[in-house]
N, C-alpha and C positions, 0 to 999 in steps of 0.2 A: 289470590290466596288470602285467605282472613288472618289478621293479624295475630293471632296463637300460633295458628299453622307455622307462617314466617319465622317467628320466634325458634322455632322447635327444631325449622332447615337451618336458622344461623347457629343456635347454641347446639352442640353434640356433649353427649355424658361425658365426664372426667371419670377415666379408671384408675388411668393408668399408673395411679398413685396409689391405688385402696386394693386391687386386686393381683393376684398372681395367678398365669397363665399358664400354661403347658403348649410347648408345642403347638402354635399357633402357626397360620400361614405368614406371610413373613411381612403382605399387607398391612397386618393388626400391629406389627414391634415398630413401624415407623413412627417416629417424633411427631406430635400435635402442637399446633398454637400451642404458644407458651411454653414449651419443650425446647430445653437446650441440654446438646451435651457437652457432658463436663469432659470426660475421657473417654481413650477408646484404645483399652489393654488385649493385646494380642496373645497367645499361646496362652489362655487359662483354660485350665480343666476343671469340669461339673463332676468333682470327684464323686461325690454321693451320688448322682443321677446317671453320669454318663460316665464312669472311670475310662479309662483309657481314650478318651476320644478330646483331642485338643478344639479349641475355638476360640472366640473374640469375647470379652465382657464388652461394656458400654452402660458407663455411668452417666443417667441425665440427673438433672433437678428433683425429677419425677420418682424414679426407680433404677433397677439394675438390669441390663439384657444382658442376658446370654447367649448365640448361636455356635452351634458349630460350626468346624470351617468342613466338613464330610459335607454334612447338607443342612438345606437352609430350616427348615422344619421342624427341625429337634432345636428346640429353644426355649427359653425363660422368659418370662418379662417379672420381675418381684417390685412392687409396688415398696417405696418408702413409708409409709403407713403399716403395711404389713408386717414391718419387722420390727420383734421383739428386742435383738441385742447382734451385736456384733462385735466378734473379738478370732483373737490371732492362737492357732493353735497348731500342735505336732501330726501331721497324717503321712499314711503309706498310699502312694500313688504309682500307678501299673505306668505311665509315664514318665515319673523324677524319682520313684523310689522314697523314704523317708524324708519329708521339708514341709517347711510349715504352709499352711493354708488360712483363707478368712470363711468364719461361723458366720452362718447369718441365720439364725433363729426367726421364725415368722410364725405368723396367724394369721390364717384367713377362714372364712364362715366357719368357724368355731374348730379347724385344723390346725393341727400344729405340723411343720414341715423343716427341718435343716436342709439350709443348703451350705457345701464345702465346696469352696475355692481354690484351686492350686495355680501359682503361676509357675509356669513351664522355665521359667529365661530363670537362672541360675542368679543368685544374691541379690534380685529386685525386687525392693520393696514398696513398687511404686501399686501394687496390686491393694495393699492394705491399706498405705498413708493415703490413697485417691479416696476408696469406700469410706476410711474412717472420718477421712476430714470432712463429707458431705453429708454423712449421715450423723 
């Protein structure tokens, strides 16, 4: 192999910080070099994408995943880079009813996208102190 080529097998593109996904096969939400996770928060709902449907967050260095626990497919990946702000607010969830959730404002190729977060488990606020404290 000419040495560009080798170059090009060793080093693979970084997204996984600058892009946000949809629904990806579940291949592509795996951790890369240099990827660690921070957390890995159970019973959160994708209130704006997937309301009633429970699943896992998973906070890396990198970004935020979301899968469902239904199926694996219906997922998030949001790039740290991607997001414009985040903060803590009042939502109606077909899951918890009225409790608070985390805003995650983003931008990606010139989109603007909210995503809302509800954690399912009743007075933990380890949903918002995890995202806040690493982003």
């Amino acid at each position: 192999m000419p040495p560009a080529a080798q170059e090009d097998h060793i080093f693979e593109e970084v997204w996984q910080d600058r892009e946000i996904k949809f629904d990806q096969p579940p291949a592509t939400l795996k951790l890369r070099k240099g990827e660690f996770q921070i957390d890995s928060i159970n019973s959160v709902e994708d209130t704006k994408g997937n309301n009633g449907e429970r699943g896992i967050l998973i906070v890396t260095n990198l970004r935020l995943i979301w899968t469902s626990a239904k199926s694996a497919r219906t997922n998030l990946s949001i790039g740290f880079n991607c997001i414009s702000s985040v903060n803590v607010r009042q939502v109606t969830s077909k899951l918890r009813g009225n409790s608070q959730a985390l805003f995650a404002m983003t931008r990606f190729n010139s989109t603007r996208f909210e995503f809302i977060f509800t954690s399912l488990v009743k007075n933990s606020p380890r949903l918002f102190t995890t995202v806040l404290a690493v982003y």
